[in-house]
N, C-alpha and C positions, 0 to 999 in steps of 0.2 A: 687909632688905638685898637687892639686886640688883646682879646681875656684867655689867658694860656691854662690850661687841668696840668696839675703836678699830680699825679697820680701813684700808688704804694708800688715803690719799684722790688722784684723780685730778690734778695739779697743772699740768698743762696741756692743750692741745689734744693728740690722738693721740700721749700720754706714754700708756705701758701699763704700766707697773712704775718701782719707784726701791728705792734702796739707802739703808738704815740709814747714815747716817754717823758719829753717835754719839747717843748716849741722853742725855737731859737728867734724868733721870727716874730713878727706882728702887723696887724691891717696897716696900711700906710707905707711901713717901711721898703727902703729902695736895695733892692738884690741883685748882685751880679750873679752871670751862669756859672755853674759850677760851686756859690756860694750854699755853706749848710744850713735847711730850712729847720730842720727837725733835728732830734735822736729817737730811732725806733728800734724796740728791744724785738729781738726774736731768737726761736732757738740758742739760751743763755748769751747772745751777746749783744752789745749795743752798737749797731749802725749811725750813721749819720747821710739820710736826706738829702741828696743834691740839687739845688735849683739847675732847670734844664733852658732859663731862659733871664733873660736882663729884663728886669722892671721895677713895678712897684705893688708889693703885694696886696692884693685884692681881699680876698676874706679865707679864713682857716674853715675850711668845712669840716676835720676832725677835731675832736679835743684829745686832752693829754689824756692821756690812758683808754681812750678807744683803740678797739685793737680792729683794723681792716683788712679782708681779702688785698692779694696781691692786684692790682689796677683798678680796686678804689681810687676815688678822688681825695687828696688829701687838702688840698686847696687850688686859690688861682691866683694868676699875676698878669697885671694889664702890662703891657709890653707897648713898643712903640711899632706905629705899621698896621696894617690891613683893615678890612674893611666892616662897619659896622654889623651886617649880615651875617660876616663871619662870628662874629663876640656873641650871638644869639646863638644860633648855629653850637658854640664850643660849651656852652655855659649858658642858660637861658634864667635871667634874673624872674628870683619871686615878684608876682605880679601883687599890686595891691588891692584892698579891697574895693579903694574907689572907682578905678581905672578896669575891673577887669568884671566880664558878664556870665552870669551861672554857666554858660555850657566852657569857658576857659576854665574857670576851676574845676569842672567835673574833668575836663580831659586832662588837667595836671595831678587830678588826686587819683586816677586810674592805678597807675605804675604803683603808687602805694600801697591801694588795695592788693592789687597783685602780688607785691611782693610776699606779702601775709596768709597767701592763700595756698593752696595746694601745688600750686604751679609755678610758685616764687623760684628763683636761685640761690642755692644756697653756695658756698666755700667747699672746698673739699673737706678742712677741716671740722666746718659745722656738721656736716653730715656723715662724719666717720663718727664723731663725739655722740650725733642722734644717736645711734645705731647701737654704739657700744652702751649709753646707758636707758637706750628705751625708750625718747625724750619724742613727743608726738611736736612737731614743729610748728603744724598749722597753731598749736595750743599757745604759741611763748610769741612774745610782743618786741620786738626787737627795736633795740637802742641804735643800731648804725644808720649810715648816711639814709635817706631815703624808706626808713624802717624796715633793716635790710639786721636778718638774724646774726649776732660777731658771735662768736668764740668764747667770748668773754660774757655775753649774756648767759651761757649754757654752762659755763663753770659756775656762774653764781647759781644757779635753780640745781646743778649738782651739788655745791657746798651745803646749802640749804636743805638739800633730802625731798624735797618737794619737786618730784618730777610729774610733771603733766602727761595723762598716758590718757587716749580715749580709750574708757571701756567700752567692751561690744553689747549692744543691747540686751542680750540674754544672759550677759552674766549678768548683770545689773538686774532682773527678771527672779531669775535663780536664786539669789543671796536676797532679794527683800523678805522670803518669810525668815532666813536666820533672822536678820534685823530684827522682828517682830516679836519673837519669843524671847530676845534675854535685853531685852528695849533699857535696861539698866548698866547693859554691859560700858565700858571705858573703849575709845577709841585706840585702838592699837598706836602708843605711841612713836613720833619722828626723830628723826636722825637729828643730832643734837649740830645744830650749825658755830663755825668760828664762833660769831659776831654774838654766840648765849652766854659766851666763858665772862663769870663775873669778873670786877677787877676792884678789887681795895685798895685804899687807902697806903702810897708805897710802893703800887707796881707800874710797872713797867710797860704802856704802847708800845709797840714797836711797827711804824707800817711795813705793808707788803711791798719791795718794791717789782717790777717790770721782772727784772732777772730772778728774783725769789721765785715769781709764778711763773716763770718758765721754768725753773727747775724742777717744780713740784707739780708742776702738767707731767711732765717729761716723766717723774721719775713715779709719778702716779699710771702713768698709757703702760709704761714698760710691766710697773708690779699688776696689771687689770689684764694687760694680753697676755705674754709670754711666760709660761709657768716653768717656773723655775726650780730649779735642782741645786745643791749644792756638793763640791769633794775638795778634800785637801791632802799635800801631798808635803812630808815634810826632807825637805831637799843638807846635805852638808857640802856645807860652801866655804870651807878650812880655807883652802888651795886658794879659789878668788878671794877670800879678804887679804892671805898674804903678801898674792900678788900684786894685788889694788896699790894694799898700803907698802908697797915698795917701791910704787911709780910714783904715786899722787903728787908730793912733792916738785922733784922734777918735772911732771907733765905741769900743774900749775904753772910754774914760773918757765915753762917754755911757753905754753899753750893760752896761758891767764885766765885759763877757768880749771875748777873743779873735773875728774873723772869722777865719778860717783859709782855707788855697787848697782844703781838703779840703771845704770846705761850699759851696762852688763846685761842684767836680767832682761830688758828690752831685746835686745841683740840675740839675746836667746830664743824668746819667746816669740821673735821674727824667723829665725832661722827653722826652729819648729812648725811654724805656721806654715811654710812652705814646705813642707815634709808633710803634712795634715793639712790641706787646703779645707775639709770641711769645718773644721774649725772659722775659718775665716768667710762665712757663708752669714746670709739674712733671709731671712721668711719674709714669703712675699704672696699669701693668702693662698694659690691656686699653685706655686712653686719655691722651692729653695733656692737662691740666686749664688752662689759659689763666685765672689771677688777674686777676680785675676789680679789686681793690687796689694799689695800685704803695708796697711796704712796703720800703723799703730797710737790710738786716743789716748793721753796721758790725762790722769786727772789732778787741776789745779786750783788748790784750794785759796782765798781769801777771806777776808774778817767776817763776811757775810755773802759768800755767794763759792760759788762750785764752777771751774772752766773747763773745757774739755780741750786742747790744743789739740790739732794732730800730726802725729811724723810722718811724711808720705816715703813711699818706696823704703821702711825702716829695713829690710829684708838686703837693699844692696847699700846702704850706711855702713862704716866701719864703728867700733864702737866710739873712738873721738869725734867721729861726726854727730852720733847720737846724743854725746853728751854734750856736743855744742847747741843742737838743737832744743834738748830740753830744756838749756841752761837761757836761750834765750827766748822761748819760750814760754815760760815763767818769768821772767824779766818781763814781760811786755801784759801779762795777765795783769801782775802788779800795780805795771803804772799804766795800765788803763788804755795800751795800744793795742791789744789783740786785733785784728783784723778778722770779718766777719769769714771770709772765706781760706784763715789758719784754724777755722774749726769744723769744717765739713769735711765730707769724705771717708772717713775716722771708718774701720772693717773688724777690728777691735781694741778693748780698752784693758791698760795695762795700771793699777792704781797702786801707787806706791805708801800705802797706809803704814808703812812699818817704820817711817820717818816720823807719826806720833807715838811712836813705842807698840803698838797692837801686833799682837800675834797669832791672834786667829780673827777672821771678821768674814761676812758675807757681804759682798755689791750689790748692788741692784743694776741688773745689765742697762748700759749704755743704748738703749733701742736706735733704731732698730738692728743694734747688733745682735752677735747670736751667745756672746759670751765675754766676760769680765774676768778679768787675773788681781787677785789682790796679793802684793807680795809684802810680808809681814819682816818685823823687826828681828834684824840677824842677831842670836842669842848665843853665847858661849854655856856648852852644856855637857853635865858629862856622859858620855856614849860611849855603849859599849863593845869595840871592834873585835874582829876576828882572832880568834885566839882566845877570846871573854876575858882580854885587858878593856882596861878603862882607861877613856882620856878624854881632855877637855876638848870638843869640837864647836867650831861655828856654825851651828844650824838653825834654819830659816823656814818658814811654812808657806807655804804657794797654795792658794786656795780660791778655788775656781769657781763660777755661778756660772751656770747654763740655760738656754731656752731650751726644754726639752723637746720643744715641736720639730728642732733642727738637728739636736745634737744628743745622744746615747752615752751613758757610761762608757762604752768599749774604747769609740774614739776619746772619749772625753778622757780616759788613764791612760791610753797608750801616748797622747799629747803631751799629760802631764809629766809622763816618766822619761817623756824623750826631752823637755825641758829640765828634767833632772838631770839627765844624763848630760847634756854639754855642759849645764852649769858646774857639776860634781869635776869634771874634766880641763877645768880652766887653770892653767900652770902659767909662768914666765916662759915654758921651754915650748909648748905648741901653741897660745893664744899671743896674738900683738892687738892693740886695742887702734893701729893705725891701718 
Protein backbone atom coordinates (compact mmCIF):
# COMPACT_ATOMS: atom_id res chain seq x y z
CA UNK A 1 0.00 0.00 0.00
CA UNK A 2 1.04 3.64 -0.59
CA UNK A 3 -0.29 7.06 0.89
CA UNK A 4 -0.71 9.47 -2.17
CA UNK A 5 -1.04 13.97 -1.09
CA UNK A 6 -3.80 15.36 -3.20
CA UNK A 7 -2.55 18.64 -2.96
CA UNK A 8 -4.77 22.38 -3.92
CA UNK A 9 -4.42 22.28 -7.64
CA UNK A 10 -3.85 25.68 -9.46
CA UNK A 11 -7.29 26.34 -11.09
CA UNK A 12 -6.49 29.37 -12.89
CA UNK A 13 -4.29 31.89 -14.15
CA UNK A 14 -2.55 33.99 -10.96
CA UNK A 15 -5.25 32.17 -8.62
CA UNK A 16 -2.75 31.47 -5.65
CA UNK A 17 -5.05 29.61 -3.02
CA UNK A 18 -8.92 28.57 -2.76
CA UNK A 19 -11.21 27.61 -0.19
CA UNK A 20 -12.82 24.18 0.80
CA UNK A 21 -16.36 24.62 0.08
CA UNK A 22 -17.51 21.39 1.06
CA UNK A 23 -16.08 17.76 0.89
CA UNK A 24 -17.63 15.31 -1.30
CA UNK A 25 -15.64 12.72 0.23
CA UNK A 26 -14.86 11.11 3.53
CA UNK A 27 -12.18 8.93 5.52
CA UNK A 28 -12.68 5.39 4.35
CA UNK A 29 -14.46 5.90 1.22
CA UNK A 30 -13.30 4.15 -2.05
CA UNK A 31 -12.19 6.86 -5.20
CA UNK A 32 -11.66 6.41 -8.56
CA UNK A 33 -8.99 8.71 -10.55
CA UNK A 34 -10.30 11.42 -11.89
CA UNK A 35 -13.43 11.07 -9.34
CA UNK A 36 -14.56 14.66 -7.34
CA UNK A 37 -12.96 15.01 -3.98
CA UNK A 38 -14.05 18.51 -3.04
CA UNK A 39 -15.61 21.81 -4.36
CA UNK A 40 -13.33 24.72 -3.94
CA UNK A 41 -14.42 28.38 -4.31
CA UNK A 42 -12.02 30.74 -5.64
CA UNK A 43 -12.03 33.85 -7.62
CA UNK A 44 -16.10 33.90 -7.68
CA UNK A 45 -16.33 30.53 -8.91
CA UNK A 46 -16.66 27.04 -7.69
CA UNK A 47 -14.34 24.33 -8.96
CA UNK A 48 -14.38 20.67 -8.33
CA UNK A 49 -11.16 18.74 -6.99
CA UNK A 50 -10.07 15.76 -8.99
CA UNK A 51 -8.74 12.65 -7.45
CA UNK A 52 -5.24 11.96 -9.11
CA UNK A 53 -5.28 8.38 -7.95
CA UNK A 54 -7.49 5.06 -7.27
CA UNK A 55 -7.95 4.18 -3.59
CA UNK A 56 -9.34 4.58 -0.53
CA UNK A 57 -9.38 7.87 1.13
CA UNK A 58 -7.05 8.18 4.10
CA UNK A 59 -7.71 11.41 6.15
CA UNK A 60 -8.98 15.06 4.99
CA UNK A 61 -6.23 17.36 6.19
CA UNK A 62 -8.44 20.52 5.31
CA UNK A 63 -11.75 21.35 6.48
CA UNK A 64 -14.73 23.05 4.73
CA UNK A 65 -13.95 26.62 4.60
CA UNK A 66 -10.28 26.53 5.08
CA UNK A 67 -8.95 28.47 2.40
CA UNK A 68 -5.13 26.89 1.31
CA UNK A 69 -2.18 28.14 -0.89
CA UNK A 70 -2.05 26.56 -4.26
CA UNK A 71 0.13 22.84 -3.28
CA UNK A 72 -1.18 22.72 0.07
CA UNK A 73 -2.01 19.28 1.12
CA UNK A 74 -5.67 18.85 0.99
CA UNK A 75 -5.70 15.26 1.93
CA UNK A 76 -4.31 11.51 1.24
CA UNK A 77 -5.43 8.32 -0.27
CA UNK A 78 -3.93 4.77 0.35
CA UNK A 79 -3.63 3.41 -3.10
CA UNK A 80 -2.64 -0.01 -4.07
CA UNK A 81 1.42 -0.80 -4.61
CA UNK A 82 4.62 0.52 -3.36
CA UNK A 83 6.55 0.20 -0.64
CA UNK A 84 6.08 1.05 2.97
CA UNK A 85 9.23 3.50 3.06
CA UNK A 86 7.76 5.25 0.57
CA UNK A 87 4.14 5.90 2.70
CA UNK A 88 6.57 7.56 5.36
CA UNK A 89 8.64 9.30 3.04
CA UNK A 90 5.02 10.81 1.27
CA UNK A 91 3.06 11.58 4.44
CA UNK A 92 4.66 10.74 7.76
CA UNK A 93 1.81 9.62 10.40
CA UNK A 94 1.48 11.61 13.88
CA UNK A 95 3.63 9.67 16.09
CA UNK A 96 2.03 8.94 19.48
CA UNK A 97 2.76 9.85 22.78
CA UNK A 98 3.53 6.37 23.94
CA UNK A 99 5.72 5.25 21.19
CA UNK A 100 7.73 8.35 20.42
CA UNK A 101 11.00 9.90 22.63
CA UNK A 102 11.46 13.75 23.49
CA UNK A 103 14.19 14.47 20.89
CA UNK A 104 11.20 12.98 17.80
CA UNK A 105 8.76 15.41 19.12
CA UNK A 106 11.08 18.28 19.36
CA UNK A 107 12.23 17.55 15.76
CA UNK A 108 8.61 17.32 14.43
CA UNK A 109 7.44 20.39 16.40
CA UNK A 110 10.38 22.53 14.63
CA UNK A 111 8.74 23.14 11.22
CA UNK A 112 5.86 24.54 13.35
CA UNK A 113 7.87 26.74 15.31
CA UNK A 114 9.16 28.10 12.18
CA UNK A 115 6.34 28.48 10.39
CA UNK A 116 5.28 31.26 13.05
CA UNK A 117 8.38 32.97 13.01
CA UNK A 118 10.12 35.47 11.04
CA UNK A 119 11.24 33.13 8.44
CA UNK A 120 7.87 31.13 8.00
CA UNK A 121 6.35 30.99 4.24
CA UNK A 122 3.88 32.75 3.49
CA UNK A 123 1.24 32.62 0.13
CA UNK A 124 1.62 35.32 -2.13
CA UNK A 125 -1.78 36.29 -1.31
CA UNK A 126 -0.97 36.35 2.55
CA UNK A 127 1.69 38.74 2.07
CA UNK A 128 0.25 41.26 -0.54
CA UNK A 129 -3.00 41.39 2.22
CA UNK A 130 0.06 41.99 5.06
CA UNK A 131 1.41 44.77 3.34
CA UNK A 132 -1.82 46.45 2.08
CA UNK A 133 -3.19 46.68 5.68
CA UNK A 134 -0.01 46.85 7.93
CA UNK A 135 -0.73 43.44 9.57
CA UNK A 136 2.83 42.35 11.49
CA UNK A 137 2.53 38.36 10.66
CA UNK A 138 5.14 37.03 13.18
CA UNK A 139 1.86 38.70 15.54
CA UNK A 140 -1.26 36.47 14.05
CA UNK A 141 -1.40 32.59 14.87
CA UNK A 142 -2.47 30.85 12.00
CA UNK A 143 -5.21 28.14 11.57
CA UNK A 144 -3.79 26.32 8.31
CA UNK A 145 -2.18 22.92 7.80
CA UNK A 146 0.76 22.93 9.90
CA UNK A 147 0.13 26.55 11.60
CA UNK A 148 0.79 27.93 8.18
CA UNK A 149 -0.82 31.90 8.14
CA UNK A 150 -4.37 31.42 5.15
CA UNK A 151 -5.99 34.27 3.86
CA UNK A 152 -8.75 33.73 5.53
CA UNK A 153 -7.06 34.28 9.05
CA UNK A 154 -6.11 37.85 7.86
CA UNK A 155 -9.55 38.75 6.63
CA UNK A 156 -10.98 37.87 10.00
CA UNK A 157 -8.31 40.22 12.12
CA UNK A 158 -9.33 42.80 9.09
CA UNK A 159 -12.99 42.52 9.69
CA UNK A 160 -12.45 42.82 13.25
CA UNK A 161 -10.14 46.32 13.03
CA UNK A 162 -7.74 44.74 15.35
CA UNK A 163 -4.66 44.64 13.40
CA UNK A 164 -1.49 43.52 15.10
CA UNK A 165 1.25 46.04 14.25
CA UNK A 166 4.56 45.89 16.43
CA UNK A 167 5.26 49.35 17.83
CA UNK A 168 8.97 50.47 17.67
CA UNK A 169 10.37 50.99 21.11
CA UNK A 170 10.48 54.58 21.22
CA UNK A 171 7.21 55.34 20.13
CA UNK A 172 6.01 53.34 22.96
CA UNK A 173 8.76 55.56 25.04
CA UNK A 174 7.39 58.83 23.63
CA UNK A 175 3.57 58.53 24.11
CA UNK A 176 3.87 57.07 27.89
CA UNK A 177 3.98 60.71 29.59
CA UNK A 178 0.83 61.57 27.17
CA UNK A 179 -0.75 58.41 28.92
CA UNK A 180 0.06 59.93 32.27
CA UNK A 181 -1.42 63.34 32.13
CA UNK A 182 -5.00 62.67 31.09
CA UNK A 183 -4.80 58.77 32.77
CA UNK A 184 -8.93 59.43 32.69
CA UNK A 185 -8.78 59.80 29.05
CA UNK A 186 -11.30 56.80 26.96
CA UNK A 187 -9.54 54.55 24.64
CA UNK A 188 -9.78 55.57 21.15
CA UNK A 189 -12.45 53.47 19.97
CA UNK A 190 -12.46 50.09 17.23
CA UNK A 191 -13.85 49.44 14.04
CA UNK A 192 -17.08 48.12 14.66
CA UNK A 193 -16.94 44.23 13.37
CA UNK A 194 -19.84 42.27 11.34
CA UNK A 195 -20.30 39.67 13.96
CA UNK A 196 -21.38 43.44 16.67
CA UNK A 197 -24.67 44.05 14.37
CA UNK A 198 -27.48 43.17 17.08
CA UNK A 199 -30.17 40.91 15.69
CA UNK A 200 -33.95 40.97 17.07
CA UNK A 201 -36.56 39.17 17.38
CA UNK A 202 -37.65 38.56 13.36
CA UNK A 203 -34.55 39.06 11.56
CA UNK A 204 -33.03 37.49 9.29
CA UNK A 205 -29.10 35.32 9.40
CA UNK A 206 -28.09 35.04 6.53
CA UNK A 207 -24.50 33.07 6.26
CA UNK A 208 -21.60 34.11 4.14
CA UNK A 209 -21.05 31.85 1.55
CA UNK A 210 -17.38 30.95 -0.24
CA UNK A 211 -18.41 33.08 -3.48
CA UNK A 212 -20.04 35.90 -1.29
CA UNK A 213 -16.41 36.35 0.27
CA UNK A 214 -14.80 36.17 -2.87
CA UNK A 215 -16.65 38.79 -4.20
CA UNK A 216 -16.36 41.11 -1.30
CA UNK A 217 -12.34 40.45 -1.09
CA UNK A 218 -12.28 41.15 -4.74
CA UNK A 219 -14.36 44.10 -4.89
CA UNK A 220 -12.88 45.35 -1.42
CA UNK A 221 -8.65 44.94 -3.10
CA UNK A 222 -10.09 46.87 -6.25
CA UNK A 223 -11.92 49.97 -4.09
CA UNK A 224 -8.41 49.89 -1.35
CA UNK A 225 -5.92 50.02 -4.64
CA UNK A 226 -7.08 51.43 -7.65
CA UNK A 227 -8.47 54.97 -7.16
CA UNK A 228 -10.92 55.58 -9.09
CA UNK A 229 -12.62 58.23 -11.24
CA UNK A 230 -15.73 58.27 -12.70
CA UNK A 231 -17.41 60.13 -16.47
CA UNK A 232 -20.50 59.58 -18.29
CA UNK A 233 -21.28 59.90 -21.69
CA UNK A 234 -24.91 60.16 -22.94
CA UNK A 235 -25.05 58.38 -26.35
CA UNK A 236 -28.72 58.49 -29.05
CA UNK A 237 -29.15 55.09 -30.28
CA UNK A 238 -32.78 55.90 -32.29
CA UNK A 239 -31.19 54.06 -35.47
CA UNK A 240 -29.94 50.81 -33.28
CA UNK A 241 -33.27 50.27 -31.57
CA UNK A 242 -34.97 50.55 -34.94
CA UNK A 243 -32.89 48.39 -36.42
CA UNK A 244 -32.48 45.71 -33.62
CA UNK A 245 -36.34 45.68 -33.39
CA UNK A 246 -36.59 45.07 -37.13
CA UNK A 247 -34.43 41.89 -37.22
CA UNK A 248 -35.16 40.31 -33.80
CA UNK A 249 -37.86 38.35 -34.82
CA UNK A 250 -36.66 36.90 -37.78
CA UNK A 251 -33.02 36.38 -36.35
CA UNK A 252 -34.95 34.46 -33.29
CA UNK A 253 -36.77 31.93 -35.16
CA UNK A 254 -33.71 31.50 -37.53
CA UNK A 255 -31.09 31.71 -35.03
CA UNK A 256 -33.23 30.41 -31.64
CA UNK A 257 -31.76 32.89 -29.47
CA UNK A 258 -32.45 36.45 -28.68
CA UNK A 259 -30.08 39.49 -30.64
CA UNK A 260 -30.20 41.90 -27.76
CA UNK A 261 -29.09 45.94 -27.76
CA UNK A 262 -26.27 44.63 -25.23
CA UNK A 263 -24.55 42.52 -28.08
CA UNK A 264 -24.46 45.63 -29.99
CA UNK A 265 -22.97 47.76 -27.32
CA UNK A 266 -20.23 44.89 -26.66
CA UNK A 267 -19.15 44.92 -30.40
CA UNK A 268 -18.68 48.51 -30.06
CA UNK A 269 -16.99 48.77 -27.05
CA UNK A 270 -14.58 45.97 -28.65
CA UNK A 271 -14.16 47.64 -31.78
CA UNK A 272 -13.05 50.98 -29.78
CA UNK A 273 -10.82 49.17 -27.61
CA UNK A 274 -8.76 48.39 -30.58
CA UNK A 275 -8.70 51.95 -31.65
CA UNK A 276 -7.66 52.96 -27.84
CA UNK A 277 -5.63 49.87 -26.77
CA UNK A 278 -4.71 51.77 -23.59
CA UNK A 279 -7.83 51.48 -22.40
CA UNK A 280 -7.51 47.74 -22.35
CA UNK A 281 -4.13 47.84 -20.21
CA UNK A 282 -3.51 46.64 -16.11
CA UNK A 283 -1.27 48.11 -13.65
CA UNK A 284 1.32 45.94 -12.64
CA UNK A 285 3.21 47.90 -9.55
CA UNK A 286 6.56 48.88 -11.42
CA UNK A 287 4.61 49.08 -15.11
CA UNK A 288 1.43 49.29 -17.34
CA UNK A 289 0.96 45.92 -19.06
CA UNK A 290 -1.09 47.13 -22.47
CA UNK A 291 -3.14 43.46 -23.46
CA UNK A 292 -2.72 42.42 -26.99
CA UNK A 293 -6.17 40.43 -26.61
CA UNK A 294 -9.30 42.49 -26.51
CA UNK A 295 -11.24 39.80 -23.89
CA UNK A 296 -14.47 41.43 -22.92
CA UNK A 297 -15.87 40.54 -18.85
CA UNK A 298 -19.62 40.50 -18.93
CA UNK A 299 -21.32 40.81 -15.55
CA UNK A 300 -23.81 38.05 -14.45
CA UNK A 301 -25.94 38.45 -11.93
CA UNK A 302 -27.75 35.61 -9.66
CA UNK A 303 -30.15 35.61 -6.58
CA UNK A 304 -27.09 36.02 -4.40
CA UNK A 305 -23.85 36.04 -6.09
CA UNK A 306 -22.12 38.22 -8.93
CA UNK A 307 -20.32 36.18 -12.18
CA UNK A 308 -17.94 37.65 -14.36
CA UNK A 309 -17.86 35.36 -17.78
CA UNK A 310 -15.70 36.38 -20.39
CA UNK A 311 -15.84 36.80 -24.27
CA UNK A 312 -12.46 36.10 -25.67
CA UNK A 313 -11.20 37.80 -29.05
CA UNK A 314 -14.75 39.94 -28.69
CA UNK A 315 -12.90 42.54 -31.10
CA UNK A 316 -13.04 39.65 -34.18
CA UNK A 317 -16.87 38.30 -33.09
CA UNK A 318 -19.58 39.32 -35.44
CA UNK A 319 -22.38 40.68 -33.35
CA UNK A 320 -24.63 37.10 -33.66
CA UNK A 321 -21.51 35.60 -32.43
CA UNK A 322 -21.49 37.88 -29.42
CA UNK A 323 -25.01 37.40 -28.77
CA UNK A 324 -24.55 33.72 -28.83
CA UNK A 325 -21.89 33.90 -26.55
CA UNK A 326 -23.57 35.91 -23.95
CA UNK A 327 -26.67 34.14 -24.35
CA UNK A 328 -24.88 30.98 -23.41
CA UNK A 329 -23.05 32.32 -21.09
CA UNK A 330 -25.49 33.24 -18.83
CA UNK A 331 -27.23 30.10 -19.33
CA UNK A 332 -24.48 28.12 -17.76
CA UNK A 333 -23.93 31.04 -14.69
CA UNK A 334 -27.54 30.00 -14.04
CA UNK A 335 -27.47 26.37 -13.82
CA UNK A 336 -24.37 26.33 -12.06
CA UNK A 337 -21.96 24.99 -15.24
CA UNK A 338 -19.76 28.02 -15.45
CA UNK A 339 -16.41 26.70 -15.84
CA UNK A 340 -13.59 27.85 -13.84
CA UNK A 341 -11.36 28.92 -16.82
CA UNK A 342 -14.77 30.77 -18.86
CA UNK A 343 -13.87 33.37 -16.28
CA UNK A 344 -10.20 34.25 -16.48
CA UNK A 345 -8.62 36.31 -18.77
CA UNK A 346 -11.31 39.08 -18.88
CA UNK A 347 -8.97 42.73 -20.23
CA UNK A 348 -12.16 44.63 -19.53
CA UNK A 349 -15.78 44.58 -18.04
CA UNK A 350 -18.75 45.60 -19.92
CA UNK A 351 -21.84 45.64 -17.28
CA UNK A 352 -25.02 45.69 -18.58
CA UNK A 353 -27.06 47.40 -15.56
CA UNK A 354 -29.76 49.09 -17.74
CA UNK A 355 -31.60 45.60 -17.87
CA UNK A 356 -32.79 46.57 -14.07
CA UNK A 357 -34.02 49.84 -15.31
CA UNK A 358 -30.78 52.17 -13.91
CA UNK A 359 -29.59 54.99 -15.79
CA UNK A 360 -26.89 56.34 -14.28
CA UNK A 361 -24.61 54.05 -11.84
CA UNK A 362 -20.91 53.74 -10.87
CA UNK A 363 -18.81 49.96 -11.11
CA UNK A 364 -16.47 49.17 -8.97
CA UNK A 365 -13.64 48.09 -11.50
CA UNK A 366 -13.35 44.50 -12.15
CA UNK A 367 -9.32 44.33 -10.90
CA UNK A 368 -7.14 43.90 -12.02
CA UNK A 369 -8.68 45.75 -14.84
CA UNK A 370 -8.00 49.18 -15.77
CA UNK A 371 -11.83 50.05 -16.33
CA UNK A 372 -15.50 49.20 -16.20
CA UNK A 373 -18.43 50.23 -18.84
CA UNK A 374 -21.83 50.47 -17.29
CA UNK A 375 -24.33 50.74 -20.10
CA UNK A 376 -27.77 52.01 -18.58
CA UNK A 377 -31.42 51.64 -19.63
CA UNK A 378 -32.32 52.97 -23.19
CA UNK A 379 -35.00 55.74 -22.44
CA UNK A 380 -37.22 57.34 -24.98
CA UNK A 381 -36.72 61.08 -24.52
CA UNK A 382 -37.37 64.33 -25.81
CA UNK A 383 -34.18 65.97 -27.66
CA UNK A 384 -33.54 68.68 -28.98
CA UNK A 385 -32.11 68.42 -32.71
CA UNK A 386 -30.65 70.68 -35.12
CA UNK A 387 -32.88 73.25 -36.30
CA UNK A 388 -34.27 73.50 -32.19
CA UNK A 389 -37.11 70.82 -33.41
CA UNK A 390 -38.08 68.46 -30.81
CA UNK A 391 -38.46 64.94 -31.07
CA UNK A 392 -38.65 61.87 -29.18
CA UNK A 393 -35.20 60.03 -29.24
CA UNK A 394 -33.77 56.63 -27.85
CA UNK A 395 -31.18 57.71 -25.58
CA UNK A 396 -28.80 55.75 -23.36
CA UNK A 397 -26.02 56.70 -20.70
CA UNK A 398 -22.64 54.94 -21.02
CA UNK A 399 -20.75 55.63 -17.83
CA UNK A 400 -17.24 54.70 -17.29
CA UNK A 401 -15.12 54.06 -13.94
CA UNK A 402 -11.34 54.24 -14.21
CA UNK A 403 -8.08 53.39 -12.37
CA UNK A 404 -6.69 56.47 -12.62
CA UNK A 405 -3.04 55.12 -12.04
CA UNK A 406 -3.48 53.85 -15.75
CA UNK A 407 -5.92 55.78 -17.49
CA UNK A 408 -6.56 60.03 -17.77
CA UNK A 409 -9.58 61.83 -18.71
CA UNK A 410 -8.09 62.56 -22.31
CA UNK A 411 -8.10 58.89 -23.43
CA UNK A 412 -10.73 58.11 -21.18
CA UNK A 413 -13.41 60.85 -23.56
CA UNK A 414 -11.94 60.30 -26.63
CA UNK A 415 -12.82 56.21 -26.00
CA UNK A 416 -16.04 57.18 -24.84
CA UNK A 417 -16.99 59.50 -27.84
CA UNK A 418 -15.65 56.99 -30.26
CA UNK A 419 -17.98 54.42 -28.80
CA UNK A 420 -20.59 57.05 -29.25
CA UNK A 421 -19.78 57.44 -32.53
CA UNK A 422 -20.18 53.76 -34.00
CA UNK A 423 -23.05 53.25 -31.83
CA UNK A 424 -24.95 56.63 -33.09
CA UNK A 425 -24.04 55.27 -36.76
CA UNK A 426 -25.59 51.85 -36.58
CA UNK A 427 -28.44 51.58 -39.63
CA UNK A 428 -29.76 48.43 -41.56
CA UNK A 429 -27.95 50.14 -44.63
CA UNK A 430 -24.08 49.85 -43.17
CA UNK A 431 -24.23 47.58 -39.99
CA UNK A 432 -25.09 43.42 -40.49
CA UNK A 433 -24.97 41.78 -37.21
CA UNK A 434 -23.57 38.58 -39.18
Amino acid sequence: MALEQIKMPQLGESVTEGTIEKWLVKPGDHVNKYDALAEVNTDKVTAEVPSSFTGVIKELIANEGDTLAVGEIVCTIETEGGATAEVVEAAPEQPTAETVKPAEVQKHAAPIQREKGAKARYSPAVLKLSQEHGIDLTLVNGTGNEGRITRKDLLKIIESGEIPVAAPAETITAQAPVASQAPAAAPAPKAAAPTNVPVSVGDIEIPVTGVRKAIAANMLRSKHEAPHAWTMIEVDVTSLVQYRDSIKNEFKQKEGFNVTYFAFFVKAVAQALKEFPMMNSMWAGDKIVQKKDINISIAVATDDALFVPVIKNADEKTIKGIAREVNELAAKVRSGKLKSDEMQGGTFTVNNTGSFGSVQSMGIINYPQAAILQVESIVKRPVIMDGGMIAARDMVNLCLSLDHRVLDGLVCGRFLARVKEILENITKENTSVY
